[in-house]
N, C-alpha and C positions, 0 to 999 in steps of 0.2 A: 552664100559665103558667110562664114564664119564673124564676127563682128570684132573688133580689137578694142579689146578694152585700152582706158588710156591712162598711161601710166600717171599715177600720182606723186604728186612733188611732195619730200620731206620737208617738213615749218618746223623751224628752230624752234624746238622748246622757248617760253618767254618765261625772263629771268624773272626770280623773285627778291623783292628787295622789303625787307624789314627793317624794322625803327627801334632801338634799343639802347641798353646801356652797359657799357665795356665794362669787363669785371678782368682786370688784371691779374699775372702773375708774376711774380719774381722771375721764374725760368725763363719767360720770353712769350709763352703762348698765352690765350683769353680766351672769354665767354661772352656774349651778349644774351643781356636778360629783357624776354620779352613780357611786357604789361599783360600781367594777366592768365601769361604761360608758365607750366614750371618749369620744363628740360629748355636749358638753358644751348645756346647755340656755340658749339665747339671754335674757335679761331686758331688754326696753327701760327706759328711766330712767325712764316714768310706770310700769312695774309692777315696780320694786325693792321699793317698802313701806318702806323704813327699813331693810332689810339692808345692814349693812356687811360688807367684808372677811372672807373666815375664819368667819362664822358659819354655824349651821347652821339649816336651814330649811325649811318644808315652801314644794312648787312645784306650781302647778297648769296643768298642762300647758292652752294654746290653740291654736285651730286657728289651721296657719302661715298667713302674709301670701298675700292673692291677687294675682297680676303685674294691674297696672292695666290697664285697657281699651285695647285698640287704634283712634285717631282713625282708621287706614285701617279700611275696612270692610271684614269675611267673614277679617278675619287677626288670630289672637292677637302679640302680641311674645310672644318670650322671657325670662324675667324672669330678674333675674341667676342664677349659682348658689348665692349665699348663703342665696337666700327660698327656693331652691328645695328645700336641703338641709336650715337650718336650723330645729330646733324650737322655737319662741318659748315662755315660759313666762311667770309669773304668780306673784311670791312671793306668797302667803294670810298666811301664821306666821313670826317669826321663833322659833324653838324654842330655840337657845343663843345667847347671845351668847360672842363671843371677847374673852378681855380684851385690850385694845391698849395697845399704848406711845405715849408723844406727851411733848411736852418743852411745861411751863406757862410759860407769861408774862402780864402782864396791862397793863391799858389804862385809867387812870385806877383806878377803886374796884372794876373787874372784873375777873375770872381768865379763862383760858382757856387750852385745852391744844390743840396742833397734835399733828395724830398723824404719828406717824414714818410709818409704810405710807403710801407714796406714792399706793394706788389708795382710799384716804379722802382726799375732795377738800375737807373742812371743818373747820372749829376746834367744838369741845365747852367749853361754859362750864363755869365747875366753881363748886358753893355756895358761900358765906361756911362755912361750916359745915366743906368738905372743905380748905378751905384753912387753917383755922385747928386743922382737928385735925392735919395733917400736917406745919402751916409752912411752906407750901408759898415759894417765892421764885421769881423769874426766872430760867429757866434750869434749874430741876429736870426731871430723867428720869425721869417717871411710871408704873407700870402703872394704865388705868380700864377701867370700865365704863360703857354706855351702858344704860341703862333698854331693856326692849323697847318693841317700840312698840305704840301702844295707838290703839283705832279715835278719831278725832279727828274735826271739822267736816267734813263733806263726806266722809266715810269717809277720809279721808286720815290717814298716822299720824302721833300729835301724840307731845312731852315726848321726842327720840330725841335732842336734841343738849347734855344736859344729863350732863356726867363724876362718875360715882361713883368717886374714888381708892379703889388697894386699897393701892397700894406704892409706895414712894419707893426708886428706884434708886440716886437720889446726883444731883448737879450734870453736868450735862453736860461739865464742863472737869474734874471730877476722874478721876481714875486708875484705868482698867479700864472706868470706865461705857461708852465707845464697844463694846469688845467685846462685855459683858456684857448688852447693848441690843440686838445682833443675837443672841446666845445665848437670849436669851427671847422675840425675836420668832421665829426659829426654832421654838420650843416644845420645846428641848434640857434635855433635865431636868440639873438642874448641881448639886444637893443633894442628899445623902441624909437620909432622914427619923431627924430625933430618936430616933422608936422604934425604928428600924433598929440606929441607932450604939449605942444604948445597950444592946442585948441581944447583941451581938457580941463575940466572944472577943477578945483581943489576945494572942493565942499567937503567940512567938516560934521557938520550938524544937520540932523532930519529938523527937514522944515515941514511946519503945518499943514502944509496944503497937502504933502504928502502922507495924510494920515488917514485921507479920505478912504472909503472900505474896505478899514482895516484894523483886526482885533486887537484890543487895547491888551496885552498884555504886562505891563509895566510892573503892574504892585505883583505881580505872580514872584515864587521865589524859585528863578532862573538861574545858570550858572555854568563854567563851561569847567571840563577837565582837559588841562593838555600838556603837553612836554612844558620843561621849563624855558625852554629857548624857543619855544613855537611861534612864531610871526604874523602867521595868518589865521584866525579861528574861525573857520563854519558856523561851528555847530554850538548848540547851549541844550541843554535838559532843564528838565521838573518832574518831579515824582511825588506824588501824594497818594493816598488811598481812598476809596470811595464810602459811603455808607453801607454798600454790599461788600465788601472785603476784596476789591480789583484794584488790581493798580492802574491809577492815571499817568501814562506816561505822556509827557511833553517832547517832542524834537523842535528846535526851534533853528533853520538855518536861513545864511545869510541873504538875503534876496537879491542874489549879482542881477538880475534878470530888470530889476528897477533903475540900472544903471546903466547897464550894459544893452542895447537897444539893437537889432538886429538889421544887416545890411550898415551899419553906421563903419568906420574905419577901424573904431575901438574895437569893434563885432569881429572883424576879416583879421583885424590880428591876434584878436583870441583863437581864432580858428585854426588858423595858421598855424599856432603852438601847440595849442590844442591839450595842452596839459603845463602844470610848473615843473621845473625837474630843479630835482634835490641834491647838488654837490656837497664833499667834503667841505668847503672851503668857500661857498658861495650856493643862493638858490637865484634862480634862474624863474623869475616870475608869470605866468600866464597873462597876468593883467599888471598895470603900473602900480608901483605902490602906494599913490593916493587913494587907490581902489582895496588890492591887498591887503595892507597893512594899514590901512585908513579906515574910509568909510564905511568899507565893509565887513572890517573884521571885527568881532564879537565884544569888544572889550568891556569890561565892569563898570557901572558908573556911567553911560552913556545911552542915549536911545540907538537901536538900531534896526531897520525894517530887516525882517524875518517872513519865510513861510512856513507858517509850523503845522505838524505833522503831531496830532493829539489825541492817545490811544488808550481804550481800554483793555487792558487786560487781566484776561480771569487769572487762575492758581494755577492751571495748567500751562499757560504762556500764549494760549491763543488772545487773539486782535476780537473782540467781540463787538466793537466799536469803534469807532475815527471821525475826525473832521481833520480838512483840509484851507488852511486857510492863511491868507496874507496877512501879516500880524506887526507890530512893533513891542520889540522889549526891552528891557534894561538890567542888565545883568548883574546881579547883585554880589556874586564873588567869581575870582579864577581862582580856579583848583590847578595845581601839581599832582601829574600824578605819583608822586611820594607820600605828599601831604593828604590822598583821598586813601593812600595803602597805610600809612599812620590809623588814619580814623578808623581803619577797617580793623586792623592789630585792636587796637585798641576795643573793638565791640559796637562800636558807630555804625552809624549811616546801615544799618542792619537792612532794611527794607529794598536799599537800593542794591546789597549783596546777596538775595532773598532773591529778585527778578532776575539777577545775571546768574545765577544759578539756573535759574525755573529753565531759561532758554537757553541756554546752554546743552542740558542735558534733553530739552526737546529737539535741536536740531542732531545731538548724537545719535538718542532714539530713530532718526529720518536717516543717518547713515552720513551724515555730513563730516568732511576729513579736517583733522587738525593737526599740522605739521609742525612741532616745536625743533625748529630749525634754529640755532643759535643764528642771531643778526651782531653785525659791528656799528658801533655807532665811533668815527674815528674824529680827534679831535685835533684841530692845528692851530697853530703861533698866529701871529698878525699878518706873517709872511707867507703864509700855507703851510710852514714845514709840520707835518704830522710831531704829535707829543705824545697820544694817548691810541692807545684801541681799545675800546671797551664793550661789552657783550651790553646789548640790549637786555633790561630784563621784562622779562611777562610775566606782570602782576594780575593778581583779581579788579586792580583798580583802572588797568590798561582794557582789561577783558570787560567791565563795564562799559565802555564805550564802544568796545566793538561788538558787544550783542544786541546794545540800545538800537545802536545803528545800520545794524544788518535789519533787525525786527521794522524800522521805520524805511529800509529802501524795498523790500517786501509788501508792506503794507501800500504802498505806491506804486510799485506795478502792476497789484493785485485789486488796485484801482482802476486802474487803466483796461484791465481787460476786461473785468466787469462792468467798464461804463464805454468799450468798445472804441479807445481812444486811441492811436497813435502812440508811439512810444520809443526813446531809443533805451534797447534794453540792454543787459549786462550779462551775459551769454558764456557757458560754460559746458559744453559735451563732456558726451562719454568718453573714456580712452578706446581703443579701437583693441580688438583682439589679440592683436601681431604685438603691440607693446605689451601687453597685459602676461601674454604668453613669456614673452622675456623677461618681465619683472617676475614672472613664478619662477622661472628658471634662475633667477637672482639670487631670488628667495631660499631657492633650494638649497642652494650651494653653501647658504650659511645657517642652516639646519631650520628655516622657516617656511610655513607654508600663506600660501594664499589663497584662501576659498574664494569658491565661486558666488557669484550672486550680489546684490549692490553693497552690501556689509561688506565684501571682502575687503578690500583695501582698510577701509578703517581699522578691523581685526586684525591685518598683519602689523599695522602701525601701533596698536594694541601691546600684539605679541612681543615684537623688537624693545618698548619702550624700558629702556633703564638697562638695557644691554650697550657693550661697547661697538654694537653693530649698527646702532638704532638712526646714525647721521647715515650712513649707508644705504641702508634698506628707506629713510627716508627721504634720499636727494634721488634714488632710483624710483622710486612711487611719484614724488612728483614732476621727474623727468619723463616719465608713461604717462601724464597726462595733458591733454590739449591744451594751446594756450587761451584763457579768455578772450572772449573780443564784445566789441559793441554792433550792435542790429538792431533795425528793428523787426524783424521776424518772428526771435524766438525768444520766450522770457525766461527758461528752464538756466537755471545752474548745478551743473556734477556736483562738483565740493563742497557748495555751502548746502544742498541736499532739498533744492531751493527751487518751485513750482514757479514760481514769478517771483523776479529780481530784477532789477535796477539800479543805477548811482544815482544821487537824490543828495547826499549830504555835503558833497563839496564843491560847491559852485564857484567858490575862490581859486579851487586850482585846477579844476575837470571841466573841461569845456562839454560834454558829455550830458554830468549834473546840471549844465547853465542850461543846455537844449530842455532836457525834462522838466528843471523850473518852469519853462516857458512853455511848454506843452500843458502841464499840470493847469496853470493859469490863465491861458489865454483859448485854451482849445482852438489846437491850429487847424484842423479840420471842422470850422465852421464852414458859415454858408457863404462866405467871400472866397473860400479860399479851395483850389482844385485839388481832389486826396487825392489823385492819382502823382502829380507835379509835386507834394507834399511828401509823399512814400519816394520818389525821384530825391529829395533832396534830403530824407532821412538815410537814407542809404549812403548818402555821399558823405552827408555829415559821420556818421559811424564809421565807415572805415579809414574816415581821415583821422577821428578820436582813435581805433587800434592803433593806426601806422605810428601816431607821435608819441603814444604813448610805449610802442616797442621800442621806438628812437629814443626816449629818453632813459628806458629802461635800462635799455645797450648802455648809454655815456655815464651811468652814475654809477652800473657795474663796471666801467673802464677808468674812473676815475677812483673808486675803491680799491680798485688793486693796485693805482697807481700809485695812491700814497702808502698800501701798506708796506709794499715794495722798498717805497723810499724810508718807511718806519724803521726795514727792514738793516736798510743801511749802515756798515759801520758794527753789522755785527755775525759778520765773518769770521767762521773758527766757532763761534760761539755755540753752544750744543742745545736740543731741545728737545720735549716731549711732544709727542702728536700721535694721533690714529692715520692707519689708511684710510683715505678720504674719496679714492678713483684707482682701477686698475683698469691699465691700455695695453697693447703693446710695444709702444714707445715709455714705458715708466709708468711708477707708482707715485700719484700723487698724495701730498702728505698736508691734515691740516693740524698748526697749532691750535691750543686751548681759544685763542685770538680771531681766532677765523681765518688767521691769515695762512694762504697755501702756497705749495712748492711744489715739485717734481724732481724722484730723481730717477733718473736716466737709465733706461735699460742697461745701456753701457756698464755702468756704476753696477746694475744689480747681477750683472752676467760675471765680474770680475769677481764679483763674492759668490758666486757660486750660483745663482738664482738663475729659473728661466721661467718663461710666461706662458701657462696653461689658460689655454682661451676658454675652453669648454668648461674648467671652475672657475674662470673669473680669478687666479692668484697666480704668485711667483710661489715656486718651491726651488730648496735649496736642493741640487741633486746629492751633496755631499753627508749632509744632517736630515735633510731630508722637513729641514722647519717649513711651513706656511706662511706666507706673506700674503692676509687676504682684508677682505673686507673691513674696516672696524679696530682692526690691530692695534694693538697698543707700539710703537719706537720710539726710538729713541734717534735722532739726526741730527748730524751740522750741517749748520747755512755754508754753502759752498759759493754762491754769488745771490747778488742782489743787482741784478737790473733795470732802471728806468726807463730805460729806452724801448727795450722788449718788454716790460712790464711784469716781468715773471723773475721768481725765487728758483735757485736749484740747491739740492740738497743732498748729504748721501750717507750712506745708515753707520 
């Protein structure tokens, strides 16, 4: 007889549950972003659950969307490729909440707090209770919290729109809260802790004991060049010339790494920040300012321990020789650099414009990019309010310092691999094909070409230069290229055209530079210490140096536009020159001479007659038949100035 097979029982699929963080939308629907994954996990608005913005949350993955049935018969459709790629999720948990900012106001005998983060689409009541322990009034800058949410009627979640205050920023119209409101929505740590400040020295003077093997540079004649308002100095030079006709050059930077002791508190909250960030209106320190603006920074007149970085080099601008070493100096003048482009005018300091040349046009030679991008350097009242926007300029005397100091962060990597050290390095790829291919096609469209081969880029930047296209073709060149990051893997850098590289010269506000001091000097892969556990915690250290540093990059671009915005204010109606600075198809961005940009609104360019050719990148007038492209010269009035959104609109 025949034998019966025995049926097998279906096993529910087991569900999968992931751990991520809620990326909000205004509409209603979200993302969860997984550590480490890019395709971000789809949340329709019935399976948010009460996640807001920023929080952190368990996700339970659903099987994706099916493309709906086909009325022709024996044929599927094709469903778009959004169902097809993306994976739909299911918050279960919210597990943290993130505390948010929102500015209170109320409505007869009730409170309510609107949250600043635009992708929370709702107001949060706040008790009698939080309002009367805080004082709250109309117009306060709040940090709350939202209760998690709790299984409620119908499984849905109940009690989520109810504000727990933790903190009062200040009044929205007093002085500093605008900044200070992107600062902590950021998640920029701007305090040090009480028990920090309070077990830290306030040493003024190198003492003796700390002199021990360490190069007496003193009587050398040392010196630093920096902005006039600069607070923290690094770095100091010396340049002389040898008996054979090389330049001796000197780097001499601050030795954080003497002070700053690893594993200590002071250590974990450098880390933490992992970089200074540089506001309009405030900087935002790496380390205390007894350290910063103290002990360690450079100043004339004073001993200060250094490790300097002291090079020979030939006519050509090659490193023919170095020494490496912990040193004390005393710096015999600060330079401005106005004051070191005086002397230059003037026919001065010739030798030290002689080597910033040599290298200059050595790392051109190597194909190394040099983007003369106008910067804003903006200035405010005592109260923040912006008075000034002023164009940085790039002088030979600013370019002194940065070829001194690229030549000496080279020279120390290029240590490092030759003496087969450890290192965290400063890291710059190639652009990838797919970009490269659309910057030619950029190029094209405004009658430029891009050769092939590693000169290309610099050649088009070449070609454009002193054209009215030249902001264009060069915010799209360096939009096609990768962002740096830190590793220690690779020493290679694209742009500076740069075999082995590394930061090295500013240990004062690069948590980064402070690692490599202390690599350079202690050689952390000796014989105490495990490389494998060492390579473990360079890695961790490096990508934490990227993260803060793209964090800070983010807020001082967002505080830039903020004030130019509010520069901006008050001058409504009023008319202006600019080039086109971006073509979307949502509008033509426009920047003035100022740096400062706008948009105006397809709407606006469609009424005059414009409409948006993707394929050349411009608006044409179907009527006249003009170009509105790249580079263009207009003329525009300010239509609004928003603080809130942060954005100008403008229309021709």
């Amino acid at each position: 007889m025949p034998k019966h097979k025995k049926k097998e029982s279906k096993k529910e699929p087991k569900e999968i549950i992931k751990t991520g963080k809620f990326i909000g939308n205004e509409v209603g629907f979200g993302f969860v972003a997984l550590e480490g994954q890019e395709e971000d996990i789809f949340i329709p608005p019935h399976f948010t659950w009460g996640a807001l913005h920023g929080d952190e949350v368990l996700c339970r993955l659903v099987k994706k969307e099916e493309p709906p049935p086909s009325k022709k018969k024996g044929r599927k459709p094709s469903p778009p490729p959004e169902k097809n790629q993306r994976q739909i999720g299911e918050v279960v948990e919210v597990t943290r909440r993130k505390p948010q900012l929102g500015t209170y106001y109320a409505i007869g005998n009730e409170g309510y707090i609107q949250p600043v983060e635009k992708k929370i689409s709702t107001s949060f009541t706040v008790p009698q209770r939080s309002r009367n322990r805080f004082g709250l009034a109309e117009g306060h800058r709040v940090i709350f919290l939202a209760p998690k949410p709790k299984r409620g009627v119908g499984d849905k979640p109940s009690n989520i729109y109810t504000a727990q205050v933790t903190e009062v920023l200040g009044h929205i119209h007093d002085p500093g809260v605008d900044v200070l409101t992107l600062v902590r929505q950021f998640g920029i740590p701007h305090e040090f802790p009480e028990s920090l400040l309070s077990k830290v020295s306030g040493q003024q003077e190198v003492k003796d004991e700390e002199l021990v093997g360490r190069r007496d540079l003193r009587g050398e004649d040392i010196f630093t060049i920096d902005g006039d308002d600069t607070k923290d100095i690094d770095d100091a030079i010396s340049l002389s010339k040898t008996p054979e006709g090389h330049w001796l050059l000197g780097v001499h930077i601050a030795d954080v790494s003497h002070y700053v002791k690893p594993g200590t508190p002071l250590d974990e909250e450098a880390l933490s920040r992992g970089t200074s960030v540089y506001l309009a209106d405030r900087v935002i320190p790496m380390l205390p300012h007894y350290l910063s603006s103290g002990i360690c920074s450079l100043f004339p007149g004073v001993d200060r321990l250094t490790l300097s970085c002291i090079m020979t080099v030939d006519t050509e601008g090659n490193v023919i020789s170095y020494e490496i070493t912990p040193s004390i100096i005393n710096s015999k003048k600060r330079w401005a650099y106005h004051e070191v482009q005086r002397e230059l005018d003037a026919g001065n300091l010739a030798e030290m414009n002689q080597l910033r040349e040599t290298l200059y046009q050595k790392r051109r030679k190597k194909g190394a990019l040099d983007f003369d991008i106008p910067e804003a350097k903006i200035k405010v009242d005592e109260e923040g309010h912006p008075i000034s926007i002023e164009l940085y300029e790039r002088t030979e005397a600013t370019n002194i310092i940065e070829e001194f100091m690229i030549l000496c962060n080279e020279t120390i990597a290029t240590h490092a691999i030759k003496n087969d050290m450890p290192l965290i390095y400063r890291t710059h790829e190639t652009p990838s094909q797919e970009k490269l291919i659309r910057l030619r096609e950029m190029a094209k469209s405004l009658g430029l070409d891009l050769p092939p081969g590693p000169m290309g880029l610099q050649r088009l930047l070449s070609a454009a230069e002193g054209s009215p296209a030249y902001y264009a073709v060069a915010m799209a060149a360096l939009t096609s290229l990768p962002q740096a990051y830190y590793t220690p893997d690779s020493p290679k850098h694209y742009g500076l055209a740069s075999d082995a590289y590394c930061h090295f010269t500013s240990p004062i506000r690069r948590y980064a530079d402070l690692m490599v001091h202390r690599m350079i000097k202690e050689r952390v892969c000796s014989n105490h210490q495990n490389p494998e556990q060492e390579s473990q915690s360079l890695h961790s250290i490096a990508s934490q140096c990227s993260r803060t540093e793209r964090e800070a990059e983010a807020l001082e671009r967002e505080v830039a536009q903020l004030k130019k915005v509010q520069f901006m204010k008050g001058k409504e109606g009023q008319a202006f020159e600019g080039i086109i600075s971006g073509i979307t198809p949502w509008g033509a961005y426009v920047m003035l001479p100022n740096t400062t940009e706008g948009l105006i609104p397809s709407q606006q360019m469609k009424r005059l007659g414009y409409s948006h050719d993707k394929e050349k990148s411009h608006y044409i007038n179907k009527r006249n038949r003009a170009v509105l492209g790249m580079g263009a010269s207009v003329k525009v009035h300010l239509v609004s100035a928003d603080s809130d959104e942060r954005r100008l609109t403008f229309s021709l």
